[in-house]
C-alpha positions as CSV (number, residue, x, y, z in Angstrom):
1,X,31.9,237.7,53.9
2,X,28.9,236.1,55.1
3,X,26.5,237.2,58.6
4,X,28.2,234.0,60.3
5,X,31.6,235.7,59.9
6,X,31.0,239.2,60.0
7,X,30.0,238.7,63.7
8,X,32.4,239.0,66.1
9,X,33.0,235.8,68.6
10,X,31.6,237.5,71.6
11,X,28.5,237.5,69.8
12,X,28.6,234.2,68.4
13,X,29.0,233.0,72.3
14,X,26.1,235.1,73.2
15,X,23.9,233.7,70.8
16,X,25.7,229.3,71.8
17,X,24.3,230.6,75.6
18,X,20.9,232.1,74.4
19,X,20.0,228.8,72.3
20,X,21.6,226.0,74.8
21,X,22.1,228.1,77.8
22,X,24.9,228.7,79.9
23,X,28.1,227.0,78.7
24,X,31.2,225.4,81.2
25,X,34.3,227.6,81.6
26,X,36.3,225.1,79.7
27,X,34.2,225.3,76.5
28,X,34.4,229.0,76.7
29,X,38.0,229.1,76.8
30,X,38.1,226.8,74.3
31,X,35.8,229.1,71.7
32,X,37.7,232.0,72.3
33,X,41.4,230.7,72.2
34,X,41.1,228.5,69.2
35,X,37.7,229.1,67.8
36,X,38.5,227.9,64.2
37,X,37.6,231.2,62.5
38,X,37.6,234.0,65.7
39,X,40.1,232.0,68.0
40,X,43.1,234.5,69.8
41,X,45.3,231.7,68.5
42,X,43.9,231.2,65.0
43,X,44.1,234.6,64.4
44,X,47.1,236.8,65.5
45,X,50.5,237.1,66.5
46,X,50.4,237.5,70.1
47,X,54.1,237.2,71.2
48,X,56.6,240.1,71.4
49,X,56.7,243.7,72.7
50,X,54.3,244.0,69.8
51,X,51.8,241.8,71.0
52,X,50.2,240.4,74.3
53,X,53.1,238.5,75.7
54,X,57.1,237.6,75.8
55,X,58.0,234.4,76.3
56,X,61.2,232.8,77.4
57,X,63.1,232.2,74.5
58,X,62.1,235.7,73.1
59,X,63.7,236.9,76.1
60,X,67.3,234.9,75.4
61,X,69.1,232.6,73.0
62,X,70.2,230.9,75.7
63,X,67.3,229.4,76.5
64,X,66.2,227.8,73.1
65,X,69.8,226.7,73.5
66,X,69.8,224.9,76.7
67,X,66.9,223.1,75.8
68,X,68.7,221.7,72.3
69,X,71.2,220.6,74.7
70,X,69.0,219.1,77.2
71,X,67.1,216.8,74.7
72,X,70.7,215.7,73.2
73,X,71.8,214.8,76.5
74,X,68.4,212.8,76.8
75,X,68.6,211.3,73.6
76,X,72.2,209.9,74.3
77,X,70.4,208.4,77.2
78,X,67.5,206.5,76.1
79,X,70.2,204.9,73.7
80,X,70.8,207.5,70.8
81,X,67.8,205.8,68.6
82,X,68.9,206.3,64.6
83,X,65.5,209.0,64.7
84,X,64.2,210.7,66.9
85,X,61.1,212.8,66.5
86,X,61.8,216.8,68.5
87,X,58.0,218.0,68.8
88,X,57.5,220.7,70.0
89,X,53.6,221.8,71.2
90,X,52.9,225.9,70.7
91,X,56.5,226.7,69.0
92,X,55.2,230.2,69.2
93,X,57.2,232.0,66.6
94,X,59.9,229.5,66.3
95,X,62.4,231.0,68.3
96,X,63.2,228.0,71.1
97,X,63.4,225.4,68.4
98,X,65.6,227.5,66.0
99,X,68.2,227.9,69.1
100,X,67.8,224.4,70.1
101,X,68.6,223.3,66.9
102,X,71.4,225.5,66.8
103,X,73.2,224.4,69.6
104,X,72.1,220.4,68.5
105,X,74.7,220.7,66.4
106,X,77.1,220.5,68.8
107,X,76.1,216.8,69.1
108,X,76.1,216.2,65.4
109,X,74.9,212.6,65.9
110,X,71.8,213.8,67.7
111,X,71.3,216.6,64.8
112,X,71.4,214.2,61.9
113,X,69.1,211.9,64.0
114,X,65.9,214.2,64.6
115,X,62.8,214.6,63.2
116,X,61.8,218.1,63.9
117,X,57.8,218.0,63.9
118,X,55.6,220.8,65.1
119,X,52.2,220.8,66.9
120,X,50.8,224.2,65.6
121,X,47.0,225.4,65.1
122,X,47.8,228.6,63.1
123,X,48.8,228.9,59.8
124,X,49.6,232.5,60.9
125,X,52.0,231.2,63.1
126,X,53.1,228.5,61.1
127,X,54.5,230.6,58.6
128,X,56.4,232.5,61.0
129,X,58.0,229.3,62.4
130,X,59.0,228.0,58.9
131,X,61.1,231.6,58.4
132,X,62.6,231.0,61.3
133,X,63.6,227.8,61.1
134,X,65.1,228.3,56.8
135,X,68.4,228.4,57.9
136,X,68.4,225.8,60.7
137,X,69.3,223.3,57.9
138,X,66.4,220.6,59.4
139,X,62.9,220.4,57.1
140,X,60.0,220.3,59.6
141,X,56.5,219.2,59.8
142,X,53.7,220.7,61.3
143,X,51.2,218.9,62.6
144,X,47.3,220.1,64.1
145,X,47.5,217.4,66.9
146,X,49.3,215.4,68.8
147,X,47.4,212.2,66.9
148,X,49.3,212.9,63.7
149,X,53.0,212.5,64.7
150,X,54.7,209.4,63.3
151,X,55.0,206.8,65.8
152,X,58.8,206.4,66.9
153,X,60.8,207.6,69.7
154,X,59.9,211.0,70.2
155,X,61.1,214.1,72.9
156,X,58.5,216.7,73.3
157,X,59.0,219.6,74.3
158,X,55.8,222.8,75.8
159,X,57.1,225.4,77.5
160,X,54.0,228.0,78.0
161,X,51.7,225.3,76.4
162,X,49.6,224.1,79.0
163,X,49.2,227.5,80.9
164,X,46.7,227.6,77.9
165,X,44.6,224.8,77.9
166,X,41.0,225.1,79.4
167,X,40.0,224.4,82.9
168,X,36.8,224.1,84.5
169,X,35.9,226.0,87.9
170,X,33.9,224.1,91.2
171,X,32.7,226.6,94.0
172,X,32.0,225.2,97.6
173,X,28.3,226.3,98.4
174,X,26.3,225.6,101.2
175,X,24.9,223.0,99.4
176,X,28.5,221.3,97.9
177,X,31.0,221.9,95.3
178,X,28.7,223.9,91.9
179,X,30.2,224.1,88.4
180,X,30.9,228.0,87.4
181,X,29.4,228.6,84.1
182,X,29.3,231.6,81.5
183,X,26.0,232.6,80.7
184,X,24.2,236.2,80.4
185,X,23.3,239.3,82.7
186,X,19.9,240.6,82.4
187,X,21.9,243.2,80.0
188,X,22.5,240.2,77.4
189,X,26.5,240.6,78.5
190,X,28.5,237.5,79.6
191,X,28.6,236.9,83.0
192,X,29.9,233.9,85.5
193,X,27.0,232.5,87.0
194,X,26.9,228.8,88.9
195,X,25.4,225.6,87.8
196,X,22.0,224.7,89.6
197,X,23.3,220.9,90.1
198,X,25.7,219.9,92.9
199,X,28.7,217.9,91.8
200,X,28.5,214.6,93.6
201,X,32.1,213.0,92.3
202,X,34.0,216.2,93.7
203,X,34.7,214.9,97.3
204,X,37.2,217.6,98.1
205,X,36.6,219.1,102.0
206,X,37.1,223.0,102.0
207,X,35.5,226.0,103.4
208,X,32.5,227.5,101.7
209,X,33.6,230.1,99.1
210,X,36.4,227.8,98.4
211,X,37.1,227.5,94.4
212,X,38.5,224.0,92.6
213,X,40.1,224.9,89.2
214,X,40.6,221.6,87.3
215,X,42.7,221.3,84.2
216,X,40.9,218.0,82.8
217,X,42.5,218.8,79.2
218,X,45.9,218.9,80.6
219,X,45.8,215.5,82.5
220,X,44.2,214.1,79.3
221,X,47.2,215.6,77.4
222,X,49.8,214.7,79.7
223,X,48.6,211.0,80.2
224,X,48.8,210.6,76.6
225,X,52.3,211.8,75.7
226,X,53.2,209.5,78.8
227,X,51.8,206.9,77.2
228,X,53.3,207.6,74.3
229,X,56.7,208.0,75.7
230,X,56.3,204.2,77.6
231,X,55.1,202.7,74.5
232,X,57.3,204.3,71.7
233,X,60.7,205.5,73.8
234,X,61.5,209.2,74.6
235,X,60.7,212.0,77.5
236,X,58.7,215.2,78.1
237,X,59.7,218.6,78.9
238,X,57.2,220.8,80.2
239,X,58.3,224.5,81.4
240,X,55.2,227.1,82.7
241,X,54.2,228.9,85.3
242,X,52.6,227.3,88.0
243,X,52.3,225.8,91.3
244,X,54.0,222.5,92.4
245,X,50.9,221.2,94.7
246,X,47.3,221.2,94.2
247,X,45.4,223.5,95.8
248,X,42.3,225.6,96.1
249,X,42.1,228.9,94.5
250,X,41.4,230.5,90.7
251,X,44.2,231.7,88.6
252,X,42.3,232.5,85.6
253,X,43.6,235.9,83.7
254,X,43.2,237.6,80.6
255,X,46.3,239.8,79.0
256,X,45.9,242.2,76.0
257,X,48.4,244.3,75.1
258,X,50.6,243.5,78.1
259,X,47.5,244.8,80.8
260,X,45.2,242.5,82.4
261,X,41.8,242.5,81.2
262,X,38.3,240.9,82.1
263,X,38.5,237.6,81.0
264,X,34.6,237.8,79.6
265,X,35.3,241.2,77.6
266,X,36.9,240.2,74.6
267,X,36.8,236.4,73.8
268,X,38.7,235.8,70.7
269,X,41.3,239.0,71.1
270,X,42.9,238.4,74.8
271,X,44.7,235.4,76.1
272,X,43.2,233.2,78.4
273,X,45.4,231.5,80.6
274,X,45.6,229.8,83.9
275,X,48.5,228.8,86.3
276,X,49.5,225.1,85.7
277,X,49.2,222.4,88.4
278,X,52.6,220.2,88.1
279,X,51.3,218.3,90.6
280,X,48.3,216.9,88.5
281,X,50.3,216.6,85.6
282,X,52.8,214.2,87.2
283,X,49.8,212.5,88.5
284,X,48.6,211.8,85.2
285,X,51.9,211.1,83.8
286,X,52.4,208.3,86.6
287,X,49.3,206.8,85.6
288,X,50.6,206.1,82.6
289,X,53.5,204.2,83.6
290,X,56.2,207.0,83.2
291,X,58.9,208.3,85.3
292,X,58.4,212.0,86.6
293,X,61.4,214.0,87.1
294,X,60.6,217.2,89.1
295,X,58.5,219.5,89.2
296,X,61.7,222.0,89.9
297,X,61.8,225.7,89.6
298,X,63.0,226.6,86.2
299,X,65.9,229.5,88.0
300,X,67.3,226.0,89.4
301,X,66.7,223.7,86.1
302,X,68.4,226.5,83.9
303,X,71.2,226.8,86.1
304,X,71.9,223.2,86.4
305,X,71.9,223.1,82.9
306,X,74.9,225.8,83.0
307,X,72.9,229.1,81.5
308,X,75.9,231.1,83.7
309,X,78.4,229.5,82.0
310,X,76.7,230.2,78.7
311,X,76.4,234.0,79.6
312,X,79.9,234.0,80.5
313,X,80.3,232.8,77.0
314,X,78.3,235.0,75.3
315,X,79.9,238.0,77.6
316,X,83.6,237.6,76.2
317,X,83.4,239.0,72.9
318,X,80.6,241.7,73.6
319,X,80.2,245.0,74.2
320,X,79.2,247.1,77.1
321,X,75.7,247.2,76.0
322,X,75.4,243.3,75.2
323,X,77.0,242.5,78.1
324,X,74.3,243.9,80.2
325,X,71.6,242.8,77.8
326,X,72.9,239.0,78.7
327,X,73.4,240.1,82.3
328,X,69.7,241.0,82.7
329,X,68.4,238.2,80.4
330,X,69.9,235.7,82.8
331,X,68.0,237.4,85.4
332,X,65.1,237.4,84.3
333,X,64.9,233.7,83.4
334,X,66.6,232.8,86.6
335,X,65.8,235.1,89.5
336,X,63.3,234.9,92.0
337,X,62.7,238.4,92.3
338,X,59.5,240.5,91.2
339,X,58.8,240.0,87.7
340,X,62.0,237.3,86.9
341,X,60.6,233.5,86.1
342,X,62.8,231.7,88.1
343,X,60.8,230.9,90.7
344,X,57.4,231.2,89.5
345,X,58.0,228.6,86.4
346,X,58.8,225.3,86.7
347,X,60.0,222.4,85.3
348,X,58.4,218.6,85.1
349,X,60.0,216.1,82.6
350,X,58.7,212.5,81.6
351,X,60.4,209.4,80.6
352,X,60.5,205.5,80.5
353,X,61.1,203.9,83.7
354,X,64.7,203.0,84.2
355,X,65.9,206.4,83.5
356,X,67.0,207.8,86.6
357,X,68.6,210.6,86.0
358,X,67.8,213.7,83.7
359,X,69.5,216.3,83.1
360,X,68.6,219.4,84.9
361,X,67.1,217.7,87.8
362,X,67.8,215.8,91.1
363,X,68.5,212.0,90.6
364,X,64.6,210.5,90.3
365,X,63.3,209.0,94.0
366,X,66.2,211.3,95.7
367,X,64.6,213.7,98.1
């Protein structure tokens, strides 16, 4: 193992600041989330009571499932192309698109159709997704970025994907709107610290101590799967916690271990992750010529898709115990209550113009 390597990444970031000097928030989260070598991402598993974070379809079969169904009933109406590419960005450890798949088969036109690709940076995880997807009886492709899926119709699908892209952070001054940066205390630690230049583009009126998080990466992300979407056939799906209008305020947060943590700590072994602005996203996804459907809370997407009637389902050959398990699963995806998703992740989806209706969500232009 070589000097380089033996470092850890808080310590490669402290030498980037000493030689170059203080470095954006976005770059930062970028080192220490998928840092090639050091990155959270690139190097551990961190979903699961055994890790940093549950996610949705961890939580449920139902939802993995509901999603399969959703993207058949979409493919049925963009005109049931003879392929269909099902990427999925962040499959985490395979568990939504093993369950989507499984209930695709329901629509056994739609399953021999797709073209399951995944967008994955880790091999650790990559691995992991392949096991669970042996049995689904679909080979897959992984793929590093979106740039390397096959062109063809396509239906993508990020739930907690874009929660975990960078941001950058502009504080109202005196002066105007400053950059926060990460650079060092006099004790050599990381430390937030603003930009000596004043921001002349940000035009934005608000109080002084007023903070302007901006997720450039997803806009970028989001325009171009738009694009794509126009320009090939498809739609989006895009499930996270978030906030349906723009506003001013920082959400940035760092979880280890299921506990919050100081984001400048431990780059590298924490996740980074900030609440995600629907609103910006549909912006972006409208400047690409696409038809936005939503943002709608994800308790009221979920149940429009029928996830009681799939409990029900579940419920009628269970026990007791399973019973409740499925009883409090629902909940937690659904409710609105302290510590349930339902209300506090929402749901945005993309398409071609023309396509009025999605499933899951109000008739598109309705009120």
């Amino acid at each position: 193992m070589t000097q380089a390597q033996e470092r850890t990444l808080k310590e490669d970031i402290r030498e980037i600041i000493a030689d170059e000097g203080p470095i954006s928030l976005e770059r930062y989260m970028a080192l220490a989330l998928t840092h090639p070598i050091k990155g959270y991402y690139t190097t551990r598993n961190p979903f699961g009571a055994d890790g940093d974070f549950i996610t949705a379809p961890e939580i449920s079969q139902m939802f993995g499932e509901l999603i399969g169904l959703w993207a058949a009933e979409i493919w049925s109406q963009i005109g049931a192309p003879r392929h269909v590419r099902l990427v999925e960005l962040g499959p985490g450890r395979g568990a939504l698109m093993a369950d989507a798949l499984r209930a695709a088969r329901a629509a056994p036109e739609f399953f021999a159709a797709v073209e399951v690709e995944l967008i994955e940076a880790s091999d650790l995880l990559a691995a992991q997704q392949s096991a669970a997807l042996a049995a689904s009886g679909k080979a897959a492709s992984w793929r590093k970025s979106l740039d390397e899926v096959p062109p063809g119709p396509a239906i993508f699908i990020a739930n907690e994907f874009f929660d975990a892209l960078p941001v950058r952070h502009y504080l109202k001054t005196a002066e105007g709107w400053r950059e926060r940066l990460v650079g060092l205390d006099p004790d050599g630690e990381l430390a937030f610290g603003l930009s000596l230049e004043v921001e002349p583009y940000i035009k934005a009126e608000a109080p002084v101590g007023a903070v302007l998080e901006v997720g450039a990466a997803a806009q970028r992300l989001m325009t171009r799967i738009a694009a794509r979407i126009v320009s090939e056939g498809g739609a989006a799906l895009i499930i996270d916690y978030g906030y349906e209008r723009t506003a001013f305020g920082e959400t940035l947060q760092a979880v280890k271990a299921h506990q919050f943590v100081d984001p400048l700590t431990e780059p590298g072994l924490a996740d980074l992750t900030t609440h995600v602005d629907f609103s910006a996203l549909a912006r972006a996804a409208a400047s690409a010529n696409a038809l936005v459907h939503g943002p709608v809370e994800q308790g009221a997407f979920l149940t429009e898709l029928g996830i009681y009637q799939r409990a029900e389902a579940l419920k009628r050959n269970a026990t007791a115990e399973q019973a409740a398990a499925v009883d409090s699963a629902v909940a937690r995806l659904s409710g609105d209550g302290e510590g349930q998703m339902g209300a506090l992740f929402k749901v945005l989806a993309a398409t071609r113009r023309g396509l009025k209706e999605a499933p899951g969500f109000a008739p598109a232009g309705a009120a």
